[in-house]
N, CA and C atoms as a LAMMPS dump frame, in Angstrom:
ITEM: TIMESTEP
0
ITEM: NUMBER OF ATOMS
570
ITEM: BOX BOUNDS ff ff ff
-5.0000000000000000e+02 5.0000000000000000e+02
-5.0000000000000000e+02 5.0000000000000000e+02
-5.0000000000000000e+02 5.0000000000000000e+02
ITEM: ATOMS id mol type element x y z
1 1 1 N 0.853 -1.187 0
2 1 2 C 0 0 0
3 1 3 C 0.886 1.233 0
4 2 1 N 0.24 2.346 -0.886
5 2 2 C 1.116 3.335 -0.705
6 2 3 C 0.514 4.387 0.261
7 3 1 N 1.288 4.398 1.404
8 3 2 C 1.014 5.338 2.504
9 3 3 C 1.789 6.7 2.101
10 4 1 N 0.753 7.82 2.569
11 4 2 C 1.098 8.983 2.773
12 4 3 C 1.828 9.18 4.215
13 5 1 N 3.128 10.223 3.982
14 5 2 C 3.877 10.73 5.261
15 5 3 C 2.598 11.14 6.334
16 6 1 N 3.115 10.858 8.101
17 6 2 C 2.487 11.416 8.797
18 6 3 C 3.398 12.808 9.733
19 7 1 N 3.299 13.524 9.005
20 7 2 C 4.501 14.593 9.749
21 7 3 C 3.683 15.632 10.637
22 8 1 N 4.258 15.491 11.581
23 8 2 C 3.54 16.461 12.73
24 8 3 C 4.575 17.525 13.335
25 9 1 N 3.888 18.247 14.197
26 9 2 C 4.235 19.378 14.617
27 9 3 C 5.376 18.439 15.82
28 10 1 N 6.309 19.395 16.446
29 10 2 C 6.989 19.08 17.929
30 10 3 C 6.366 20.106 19.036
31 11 1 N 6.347 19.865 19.717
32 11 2 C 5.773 20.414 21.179
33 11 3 C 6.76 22.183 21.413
34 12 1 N 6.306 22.769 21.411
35 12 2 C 7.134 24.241 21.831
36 12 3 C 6.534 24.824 23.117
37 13 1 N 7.243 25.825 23.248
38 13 2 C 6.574 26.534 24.826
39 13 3 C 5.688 27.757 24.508
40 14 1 N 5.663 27.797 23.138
41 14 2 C 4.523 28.975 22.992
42 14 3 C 3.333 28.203 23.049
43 15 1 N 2.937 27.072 22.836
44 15 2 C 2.017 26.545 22.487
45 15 3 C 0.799 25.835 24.008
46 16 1 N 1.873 26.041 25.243
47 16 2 C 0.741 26.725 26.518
48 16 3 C 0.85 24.5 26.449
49 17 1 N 0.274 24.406 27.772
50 17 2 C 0.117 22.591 28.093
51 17 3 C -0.676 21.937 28.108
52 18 1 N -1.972 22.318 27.542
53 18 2 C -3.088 21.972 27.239
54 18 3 C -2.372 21.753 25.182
55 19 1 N -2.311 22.285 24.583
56 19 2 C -1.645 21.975 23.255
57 19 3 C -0.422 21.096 23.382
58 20 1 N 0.661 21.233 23.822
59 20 2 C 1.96 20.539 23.53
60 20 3 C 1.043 18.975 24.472
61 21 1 N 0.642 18.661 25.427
62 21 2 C -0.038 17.435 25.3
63 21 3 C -0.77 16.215 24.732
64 22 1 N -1.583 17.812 23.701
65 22 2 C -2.077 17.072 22.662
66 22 3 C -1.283 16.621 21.506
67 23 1 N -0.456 17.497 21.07
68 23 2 C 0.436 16.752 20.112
69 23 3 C 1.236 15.683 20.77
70 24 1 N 1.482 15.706 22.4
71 24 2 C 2.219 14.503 22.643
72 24 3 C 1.344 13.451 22.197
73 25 1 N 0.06 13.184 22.53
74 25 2 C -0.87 12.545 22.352
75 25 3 C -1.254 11.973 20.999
76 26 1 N -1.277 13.143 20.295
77 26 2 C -1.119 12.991 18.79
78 26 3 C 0.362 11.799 18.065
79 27 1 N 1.37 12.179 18.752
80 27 2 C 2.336 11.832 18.191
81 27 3 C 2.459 10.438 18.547
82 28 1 N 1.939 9.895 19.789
83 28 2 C 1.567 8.54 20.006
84 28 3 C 1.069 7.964 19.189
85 29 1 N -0.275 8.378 18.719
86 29 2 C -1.344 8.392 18.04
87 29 3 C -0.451 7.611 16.72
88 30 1 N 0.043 8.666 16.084
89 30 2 C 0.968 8.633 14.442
90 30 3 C 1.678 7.469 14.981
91 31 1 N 2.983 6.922 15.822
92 31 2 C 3.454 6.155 16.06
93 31 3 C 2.792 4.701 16.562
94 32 1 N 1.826 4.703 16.857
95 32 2 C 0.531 3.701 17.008
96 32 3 C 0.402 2.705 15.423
97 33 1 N -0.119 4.324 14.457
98 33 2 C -0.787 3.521 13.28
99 33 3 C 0.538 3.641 12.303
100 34 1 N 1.557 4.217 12.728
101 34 2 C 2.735 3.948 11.746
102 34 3 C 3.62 2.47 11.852
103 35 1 N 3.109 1.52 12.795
104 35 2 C 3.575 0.301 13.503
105 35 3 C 2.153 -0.49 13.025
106 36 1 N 1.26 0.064 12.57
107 36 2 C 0.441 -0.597 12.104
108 36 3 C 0.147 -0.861 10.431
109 37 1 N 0.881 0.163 9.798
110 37 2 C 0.784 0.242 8.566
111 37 3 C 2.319 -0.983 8.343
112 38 1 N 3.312 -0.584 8.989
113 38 2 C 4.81 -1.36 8.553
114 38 3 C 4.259 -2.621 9.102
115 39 1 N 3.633 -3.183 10.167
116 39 2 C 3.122 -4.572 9.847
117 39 3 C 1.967 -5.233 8.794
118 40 1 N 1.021 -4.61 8.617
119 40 2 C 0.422 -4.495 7.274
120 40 3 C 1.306 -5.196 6.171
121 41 1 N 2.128 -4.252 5.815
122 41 2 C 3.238 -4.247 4.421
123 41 3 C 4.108 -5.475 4.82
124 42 1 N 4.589 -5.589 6.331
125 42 2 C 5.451 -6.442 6.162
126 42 3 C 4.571 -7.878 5.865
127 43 1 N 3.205 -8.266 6.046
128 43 2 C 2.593 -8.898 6.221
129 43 3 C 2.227 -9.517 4.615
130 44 1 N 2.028 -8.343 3.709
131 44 2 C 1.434 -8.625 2.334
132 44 3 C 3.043 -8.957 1.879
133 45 1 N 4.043 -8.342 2.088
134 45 2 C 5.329 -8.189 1.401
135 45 3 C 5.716 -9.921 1.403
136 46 1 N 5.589 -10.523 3.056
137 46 2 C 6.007 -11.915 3.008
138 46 3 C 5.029 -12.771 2.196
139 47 1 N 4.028 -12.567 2.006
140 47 2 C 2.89 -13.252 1.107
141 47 3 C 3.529 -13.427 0.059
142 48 1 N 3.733 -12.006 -1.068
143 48 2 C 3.617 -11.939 -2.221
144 48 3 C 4.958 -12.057 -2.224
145 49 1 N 6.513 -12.418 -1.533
146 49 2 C 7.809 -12.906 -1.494
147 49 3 C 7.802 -14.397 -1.729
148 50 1 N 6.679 -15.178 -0.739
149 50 2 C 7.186 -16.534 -0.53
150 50 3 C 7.006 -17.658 -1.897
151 51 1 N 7.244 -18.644 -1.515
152 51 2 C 7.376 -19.365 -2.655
153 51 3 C 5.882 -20.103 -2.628
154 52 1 N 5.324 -20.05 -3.913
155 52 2 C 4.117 -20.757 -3.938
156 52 3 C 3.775 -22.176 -3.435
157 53 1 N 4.942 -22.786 -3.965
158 53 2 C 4.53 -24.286 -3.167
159 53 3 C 5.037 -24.734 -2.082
160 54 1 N 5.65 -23.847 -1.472
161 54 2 C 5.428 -23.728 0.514
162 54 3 C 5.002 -23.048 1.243
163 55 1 N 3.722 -22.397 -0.02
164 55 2 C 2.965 -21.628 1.064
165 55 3 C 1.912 -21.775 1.824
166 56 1 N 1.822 -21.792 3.289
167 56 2 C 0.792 -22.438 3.807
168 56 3 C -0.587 -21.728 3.834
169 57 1 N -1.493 -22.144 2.342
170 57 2 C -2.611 -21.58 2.323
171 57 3 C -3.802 -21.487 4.007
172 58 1 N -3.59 -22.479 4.593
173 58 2 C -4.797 -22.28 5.852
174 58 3 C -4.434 -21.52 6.28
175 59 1 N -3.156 -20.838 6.668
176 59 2 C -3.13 -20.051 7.451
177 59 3 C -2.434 -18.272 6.478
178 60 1 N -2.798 -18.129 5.553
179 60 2 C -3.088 -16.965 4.548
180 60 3 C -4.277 -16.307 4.785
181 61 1 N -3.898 -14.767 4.696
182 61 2 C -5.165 -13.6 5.169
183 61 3 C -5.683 -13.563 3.821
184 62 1 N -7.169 -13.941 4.309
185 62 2 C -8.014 -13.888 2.573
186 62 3 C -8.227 -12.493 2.243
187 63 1 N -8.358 -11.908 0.63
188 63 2 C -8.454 -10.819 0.296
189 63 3 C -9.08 -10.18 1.027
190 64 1 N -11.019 -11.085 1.584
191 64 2 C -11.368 -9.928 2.476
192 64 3 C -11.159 -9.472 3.829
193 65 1 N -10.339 -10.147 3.875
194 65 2 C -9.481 -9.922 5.578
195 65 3 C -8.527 -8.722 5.422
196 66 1 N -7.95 -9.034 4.583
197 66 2 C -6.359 -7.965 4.176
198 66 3 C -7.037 -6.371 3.624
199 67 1 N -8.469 -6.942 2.703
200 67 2 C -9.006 -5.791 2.727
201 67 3 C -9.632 -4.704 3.739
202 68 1 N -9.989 -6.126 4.786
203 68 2 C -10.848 -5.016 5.785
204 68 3 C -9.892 -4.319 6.885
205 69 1 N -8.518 -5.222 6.754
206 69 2 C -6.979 -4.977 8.162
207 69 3 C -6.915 -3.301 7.133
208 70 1 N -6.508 -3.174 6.11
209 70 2 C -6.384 -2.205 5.349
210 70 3 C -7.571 -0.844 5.257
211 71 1 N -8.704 -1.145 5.436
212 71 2 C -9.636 -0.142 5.545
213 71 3 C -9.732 0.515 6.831
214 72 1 N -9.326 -0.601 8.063
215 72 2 C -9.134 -0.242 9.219
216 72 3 C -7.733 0.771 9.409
217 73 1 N -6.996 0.357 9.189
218 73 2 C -5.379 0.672 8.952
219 73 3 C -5.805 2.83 8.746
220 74 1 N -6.649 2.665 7.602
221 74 2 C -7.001 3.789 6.856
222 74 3 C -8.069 4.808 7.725
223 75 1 N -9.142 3.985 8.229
224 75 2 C -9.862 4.671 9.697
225 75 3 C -9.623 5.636 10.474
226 76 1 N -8.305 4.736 10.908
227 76 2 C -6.861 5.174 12.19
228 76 3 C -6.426 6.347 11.44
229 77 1 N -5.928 5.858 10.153
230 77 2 C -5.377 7.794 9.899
231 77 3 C -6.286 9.11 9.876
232 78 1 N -7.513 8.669 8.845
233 78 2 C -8.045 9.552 9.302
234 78 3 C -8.184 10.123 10.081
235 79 1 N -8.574 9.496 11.695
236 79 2 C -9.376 9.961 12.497
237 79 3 C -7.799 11.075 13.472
238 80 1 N -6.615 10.339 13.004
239 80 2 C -5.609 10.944 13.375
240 80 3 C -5.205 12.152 12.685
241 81 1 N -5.99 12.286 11.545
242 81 2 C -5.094 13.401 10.939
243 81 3 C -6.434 14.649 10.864
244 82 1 N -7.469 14.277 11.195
245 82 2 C -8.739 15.174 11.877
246 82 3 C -8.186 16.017 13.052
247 83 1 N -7.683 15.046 13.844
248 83 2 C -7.22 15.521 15.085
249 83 3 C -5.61 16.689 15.102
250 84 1 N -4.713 16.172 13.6
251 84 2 C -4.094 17.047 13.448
252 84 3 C -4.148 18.489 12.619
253 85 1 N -5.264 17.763 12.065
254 85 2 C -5.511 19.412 11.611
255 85 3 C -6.034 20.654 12.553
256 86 1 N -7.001 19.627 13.583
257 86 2 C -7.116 21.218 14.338
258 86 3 C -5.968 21.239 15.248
259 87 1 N -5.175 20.882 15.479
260 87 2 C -4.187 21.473 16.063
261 87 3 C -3.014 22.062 15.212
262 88 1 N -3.282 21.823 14.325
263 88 2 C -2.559 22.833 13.269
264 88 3 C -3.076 24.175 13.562
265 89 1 N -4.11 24.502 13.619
266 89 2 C -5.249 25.197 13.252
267 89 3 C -4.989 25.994 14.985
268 90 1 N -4.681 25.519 16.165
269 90 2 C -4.592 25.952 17.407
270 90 3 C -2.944 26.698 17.404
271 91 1 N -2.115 25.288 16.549
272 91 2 C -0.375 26.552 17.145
273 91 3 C -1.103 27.586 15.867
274 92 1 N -1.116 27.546 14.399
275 92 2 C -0.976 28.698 13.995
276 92 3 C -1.821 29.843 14.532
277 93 1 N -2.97 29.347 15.423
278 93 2 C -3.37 31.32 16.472
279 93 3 C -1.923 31.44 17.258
280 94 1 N -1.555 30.092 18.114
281 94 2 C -0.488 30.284 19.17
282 94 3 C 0.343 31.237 18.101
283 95 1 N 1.074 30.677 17.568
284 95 2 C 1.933 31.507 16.43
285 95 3 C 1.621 33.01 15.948
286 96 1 N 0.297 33.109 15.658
287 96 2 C -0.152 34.63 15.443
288 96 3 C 0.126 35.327 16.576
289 97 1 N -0.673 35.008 17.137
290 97 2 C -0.147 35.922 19.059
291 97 3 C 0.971 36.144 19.32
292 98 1 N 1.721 35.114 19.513
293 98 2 C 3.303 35.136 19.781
294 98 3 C 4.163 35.981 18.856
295 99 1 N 3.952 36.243 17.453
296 99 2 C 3.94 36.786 16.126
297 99 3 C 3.848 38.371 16.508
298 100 1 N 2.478 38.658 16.735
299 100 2 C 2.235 39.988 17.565
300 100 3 C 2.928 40.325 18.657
301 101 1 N 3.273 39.854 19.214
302 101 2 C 4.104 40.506 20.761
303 101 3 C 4.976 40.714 20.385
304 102 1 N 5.984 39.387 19.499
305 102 2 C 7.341 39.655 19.189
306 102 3 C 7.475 41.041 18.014
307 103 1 N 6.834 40.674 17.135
308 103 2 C 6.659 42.223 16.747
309 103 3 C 6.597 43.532 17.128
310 104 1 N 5.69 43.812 18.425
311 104 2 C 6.117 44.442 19.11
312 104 3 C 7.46 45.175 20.195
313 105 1 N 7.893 44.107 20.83
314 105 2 C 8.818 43.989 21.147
315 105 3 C 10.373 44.224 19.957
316 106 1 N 10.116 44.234 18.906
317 106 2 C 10.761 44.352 17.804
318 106 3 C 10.992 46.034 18.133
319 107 1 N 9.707 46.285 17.822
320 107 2 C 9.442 48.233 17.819
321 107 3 C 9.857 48.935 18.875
322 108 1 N 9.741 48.022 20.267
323 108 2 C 9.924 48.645 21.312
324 108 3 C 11.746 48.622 21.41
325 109 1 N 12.284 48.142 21.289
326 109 2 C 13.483 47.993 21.14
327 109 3 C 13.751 48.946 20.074
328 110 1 N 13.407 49.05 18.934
329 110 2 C 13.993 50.129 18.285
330 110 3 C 13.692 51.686 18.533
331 111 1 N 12.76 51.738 19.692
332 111 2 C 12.694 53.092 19.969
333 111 3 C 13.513 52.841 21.378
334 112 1 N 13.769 52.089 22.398
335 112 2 C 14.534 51.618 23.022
336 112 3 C 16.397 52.439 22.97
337 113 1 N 16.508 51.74 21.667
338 113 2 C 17.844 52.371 20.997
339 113 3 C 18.088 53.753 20.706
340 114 1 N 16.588 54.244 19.652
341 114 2 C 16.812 55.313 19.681
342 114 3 C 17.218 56.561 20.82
343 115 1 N 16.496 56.337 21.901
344 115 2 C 16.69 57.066 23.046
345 115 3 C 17.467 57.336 23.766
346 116 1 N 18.317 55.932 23.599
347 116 2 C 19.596 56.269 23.963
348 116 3 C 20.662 56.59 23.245
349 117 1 N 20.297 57.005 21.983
350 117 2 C 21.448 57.605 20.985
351 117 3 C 21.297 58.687 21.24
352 118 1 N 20.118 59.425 21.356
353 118 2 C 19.487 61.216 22.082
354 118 3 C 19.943 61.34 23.123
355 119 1 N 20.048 60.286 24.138
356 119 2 C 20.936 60.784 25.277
357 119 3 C 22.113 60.949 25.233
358 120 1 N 22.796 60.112 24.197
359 120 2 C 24.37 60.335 24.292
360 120 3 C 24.562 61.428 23.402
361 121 1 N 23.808 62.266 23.066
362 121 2 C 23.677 63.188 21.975
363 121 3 C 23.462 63.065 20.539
364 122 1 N 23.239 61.882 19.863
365 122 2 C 22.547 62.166 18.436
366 122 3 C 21.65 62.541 18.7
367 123 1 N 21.194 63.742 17.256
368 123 2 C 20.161 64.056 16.842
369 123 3 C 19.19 62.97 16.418
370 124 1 N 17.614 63.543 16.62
371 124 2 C 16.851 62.798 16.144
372 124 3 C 16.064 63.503 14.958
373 125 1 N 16.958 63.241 13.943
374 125 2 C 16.481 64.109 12.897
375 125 3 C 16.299 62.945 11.768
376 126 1 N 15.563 63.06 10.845
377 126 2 C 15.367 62.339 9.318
378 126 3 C 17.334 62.281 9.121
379 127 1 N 17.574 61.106 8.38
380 127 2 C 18.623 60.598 7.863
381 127 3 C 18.886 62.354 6.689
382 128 1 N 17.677 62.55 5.986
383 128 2 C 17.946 63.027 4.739
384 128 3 C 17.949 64.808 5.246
385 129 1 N 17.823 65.485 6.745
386 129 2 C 17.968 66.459 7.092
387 129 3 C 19.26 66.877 6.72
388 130 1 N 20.326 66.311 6.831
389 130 2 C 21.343 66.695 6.819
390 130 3 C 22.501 67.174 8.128
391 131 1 N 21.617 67.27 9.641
392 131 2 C 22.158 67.619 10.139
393 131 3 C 22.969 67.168 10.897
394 132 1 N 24.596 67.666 11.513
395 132 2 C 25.126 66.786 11.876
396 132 3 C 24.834 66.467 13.374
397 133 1 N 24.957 64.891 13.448
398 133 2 C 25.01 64.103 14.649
399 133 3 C 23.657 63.656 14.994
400 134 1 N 23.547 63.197 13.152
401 134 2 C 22.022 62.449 13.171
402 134 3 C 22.056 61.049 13.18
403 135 1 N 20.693 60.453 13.423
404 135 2 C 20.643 59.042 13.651
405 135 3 C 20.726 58.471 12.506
406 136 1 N 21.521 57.642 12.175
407 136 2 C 21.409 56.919 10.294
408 136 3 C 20.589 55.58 10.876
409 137 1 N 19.741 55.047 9.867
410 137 2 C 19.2 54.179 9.844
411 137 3 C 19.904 52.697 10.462
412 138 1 N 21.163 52.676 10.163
413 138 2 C 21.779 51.478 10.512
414 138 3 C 22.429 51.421 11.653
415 139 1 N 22.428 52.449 12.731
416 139 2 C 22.625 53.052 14.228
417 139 3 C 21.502 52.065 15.081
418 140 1 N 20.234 52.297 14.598
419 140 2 C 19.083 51.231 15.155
420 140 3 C 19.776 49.703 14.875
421 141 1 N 19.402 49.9 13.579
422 141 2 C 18.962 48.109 13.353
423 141 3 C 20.514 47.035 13.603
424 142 1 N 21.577 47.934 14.003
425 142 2 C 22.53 46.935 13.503
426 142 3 C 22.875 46.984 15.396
427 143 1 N 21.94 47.345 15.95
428 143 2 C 22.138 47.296 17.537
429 143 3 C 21.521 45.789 17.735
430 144 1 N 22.043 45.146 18.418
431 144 2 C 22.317 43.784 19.126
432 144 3 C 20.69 43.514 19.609
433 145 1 N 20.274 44.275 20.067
434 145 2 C 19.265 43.591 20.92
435 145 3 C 17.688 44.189 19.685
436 146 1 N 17.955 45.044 18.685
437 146 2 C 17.361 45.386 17.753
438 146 3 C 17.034 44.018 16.514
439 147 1 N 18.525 43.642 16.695
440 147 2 C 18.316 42.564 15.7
441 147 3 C 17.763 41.464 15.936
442 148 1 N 18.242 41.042 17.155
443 148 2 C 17.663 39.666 18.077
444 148 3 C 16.056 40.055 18.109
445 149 1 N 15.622 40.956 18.538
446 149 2 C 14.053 41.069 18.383
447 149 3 C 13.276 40.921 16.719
448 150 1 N 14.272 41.545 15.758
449 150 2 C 13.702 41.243 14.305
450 150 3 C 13.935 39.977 13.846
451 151 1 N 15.271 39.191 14.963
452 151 2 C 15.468 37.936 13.68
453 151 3 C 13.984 36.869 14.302
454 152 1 N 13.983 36.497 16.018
455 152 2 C 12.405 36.542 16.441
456 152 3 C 11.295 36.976 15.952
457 153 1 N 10.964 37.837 15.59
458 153 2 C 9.83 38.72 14.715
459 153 3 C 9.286 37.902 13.506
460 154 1 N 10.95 38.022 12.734
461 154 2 C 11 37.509 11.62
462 154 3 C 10.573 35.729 11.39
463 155 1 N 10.984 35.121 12.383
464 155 2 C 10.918 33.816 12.694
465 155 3 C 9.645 33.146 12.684
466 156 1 N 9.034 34.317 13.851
467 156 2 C 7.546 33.805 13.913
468 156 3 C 6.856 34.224 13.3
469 157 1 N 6.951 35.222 12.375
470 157 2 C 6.317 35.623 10.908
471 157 3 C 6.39 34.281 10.241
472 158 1 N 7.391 33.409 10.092
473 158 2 C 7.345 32.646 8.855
474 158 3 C 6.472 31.462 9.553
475 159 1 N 6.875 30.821 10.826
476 159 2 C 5.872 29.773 11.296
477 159 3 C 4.46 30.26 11.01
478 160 1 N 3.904 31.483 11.445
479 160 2 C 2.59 31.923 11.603
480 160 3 C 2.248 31.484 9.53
481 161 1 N 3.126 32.201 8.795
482 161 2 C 2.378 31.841 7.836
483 161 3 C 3 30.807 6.927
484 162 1 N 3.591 29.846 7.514
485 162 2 C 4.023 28.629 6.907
486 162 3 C 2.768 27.419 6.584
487 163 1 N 2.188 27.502 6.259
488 163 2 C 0.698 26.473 6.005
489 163 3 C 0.975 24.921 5.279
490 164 1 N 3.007 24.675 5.165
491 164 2 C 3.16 23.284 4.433
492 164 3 C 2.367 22.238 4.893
493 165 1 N 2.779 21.658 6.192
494 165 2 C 2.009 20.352 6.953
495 165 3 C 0.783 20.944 7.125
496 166 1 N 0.098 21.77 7.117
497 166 2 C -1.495 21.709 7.118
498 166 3 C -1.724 21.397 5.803
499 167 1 N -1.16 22.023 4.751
500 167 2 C -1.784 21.512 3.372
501 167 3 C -1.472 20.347 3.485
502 168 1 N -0.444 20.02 3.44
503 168 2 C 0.029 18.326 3.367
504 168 3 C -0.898 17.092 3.97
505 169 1 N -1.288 17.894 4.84
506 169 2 C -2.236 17.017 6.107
507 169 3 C -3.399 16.577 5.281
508 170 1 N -3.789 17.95 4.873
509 170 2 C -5.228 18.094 4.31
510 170 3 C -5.119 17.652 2.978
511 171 1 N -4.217 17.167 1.867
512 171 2 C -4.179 16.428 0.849
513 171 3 C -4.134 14.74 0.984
514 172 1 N -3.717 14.334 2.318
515 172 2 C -2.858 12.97 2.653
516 172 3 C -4.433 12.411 2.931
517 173 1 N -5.355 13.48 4.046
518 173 2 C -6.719 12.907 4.383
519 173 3 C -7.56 12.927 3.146
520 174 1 N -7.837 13.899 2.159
521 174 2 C -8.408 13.548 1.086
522 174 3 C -8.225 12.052 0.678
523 175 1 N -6.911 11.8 0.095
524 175 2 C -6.636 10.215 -0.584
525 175 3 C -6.878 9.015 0.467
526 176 1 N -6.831 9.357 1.929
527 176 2 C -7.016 8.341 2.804
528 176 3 C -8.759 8.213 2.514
529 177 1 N -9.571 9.436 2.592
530 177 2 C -11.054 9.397 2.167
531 177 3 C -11.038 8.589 0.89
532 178 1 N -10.47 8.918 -0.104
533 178 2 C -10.966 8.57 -1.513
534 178 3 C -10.3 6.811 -1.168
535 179 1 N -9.168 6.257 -0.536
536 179 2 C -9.184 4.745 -0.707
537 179 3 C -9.963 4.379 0.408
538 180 1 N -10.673 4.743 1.157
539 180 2 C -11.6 4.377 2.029
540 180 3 C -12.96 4.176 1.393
541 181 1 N -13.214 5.163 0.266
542 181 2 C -14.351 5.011 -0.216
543 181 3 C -14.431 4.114 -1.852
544 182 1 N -13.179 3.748 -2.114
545 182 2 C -12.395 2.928 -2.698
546 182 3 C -12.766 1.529 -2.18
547 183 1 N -12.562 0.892 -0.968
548 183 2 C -13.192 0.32 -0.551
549 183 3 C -14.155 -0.199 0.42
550 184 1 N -14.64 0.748 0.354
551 184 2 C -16.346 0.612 0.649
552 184 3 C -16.921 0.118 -0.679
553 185 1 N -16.772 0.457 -1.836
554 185 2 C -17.673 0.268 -3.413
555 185 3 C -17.24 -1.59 -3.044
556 186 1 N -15.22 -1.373 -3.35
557 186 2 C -15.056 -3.231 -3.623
558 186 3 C -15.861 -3.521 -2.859
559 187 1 N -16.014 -3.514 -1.663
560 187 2 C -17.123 -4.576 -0.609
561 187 3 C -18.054 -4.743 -1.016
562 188 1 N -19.199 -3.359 -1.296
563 188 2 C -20.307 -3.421 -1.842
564 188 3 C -21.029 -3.954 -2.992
565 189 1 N -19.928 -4.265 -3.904
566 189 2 C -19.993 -4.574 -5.213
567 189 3 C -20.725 -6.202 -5.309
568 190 1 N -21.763 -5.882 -6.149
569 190 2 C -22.352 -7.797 -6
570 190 3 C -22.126 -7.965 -7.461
């Protein structure tokens, strides 16, 4: 069978202990039916390996057995990857929020800096005033604790709008639907 990746999130500290639980939970979950799919395969793999005339038919999983271990197999993901989408759906608010503060904290730091360039005497004049013992643009940003707040900023800008493993999620459950309903028809079929 061709299985789709189950890639999940890791547990962070923005994400509060009511969430990082659930993905622990989750990640059980994935490691549960990922031990269930590699016995599956290893199961059909020794079938369709062994040699025909030592193979002991009585004790061979009939098609509709292997079919129904397999529809089950497929159940399990679903119902696992339901569960990961809304928690996709929970860090990326965590991520927005966290996104917002650090952003903030971005700004506050660069007026932070500024203030203390006015105390040591730069001007706080436009770059393009001309006057001397003005603030140049790269006086802020190339300050230490200016940057550390933008490269943060910047960071959780990209998690907040990184949407790969949710799409991924949400393409992997489509095809798990469509061979589920794949076989539901074989069964049904007279």
């Amino acid at each position: 069978m061709q299985w789709r990746a189950l890639q999940f999130l890791d547990t962070d500290l923005i994400f509060g202990k009511q969430l990082n639980a659930e993905i622990r939970a989750i990640q059980e979950e994935i490691e549960r039916v990922d031990t269930n799919r590699r016995g599956l395969d290893e199961a059909i793999q020794k079938y369709q390996s062994s040699d025909v005339e030592s193979l002991d038919f009585d004790n061979l999983i009939g098609f509709p057995a292997l079919k129904a271990l397999i529809a089950t197999t497929l159940q399990d993901e679903v119902k696992v990857r339901r569960r990961m989408a809304a928690v996709y759906h929970s860090a990326n608010e965590a991520y927005c929020k966290e996104r917002e503060k650090a952003h903030s904290r971005h700004l506050q730091a660069q007026e932070e800096v500024r203030a203390s360039l006015v105390q040591i005497g730069y001007v706080d004049e436009p770059p393009s005033s001309g006057a001397i013992g003005r603030i140049m643009p790269g006086y802020i940003d190339a300050h230490p604790k200016v940057h550390a707040a933008r490269l943060r900023s910047n960071e959780l800008n990209h998690r907040a709008q990184n949407h790969d493993l949710p799409n991924l999620n949400d393409l992997a459950l489509s095809h798990a639907l469509q061979e589920l309903a794949k076989a539901r028809d074989q069964t049904t079929k007279l």
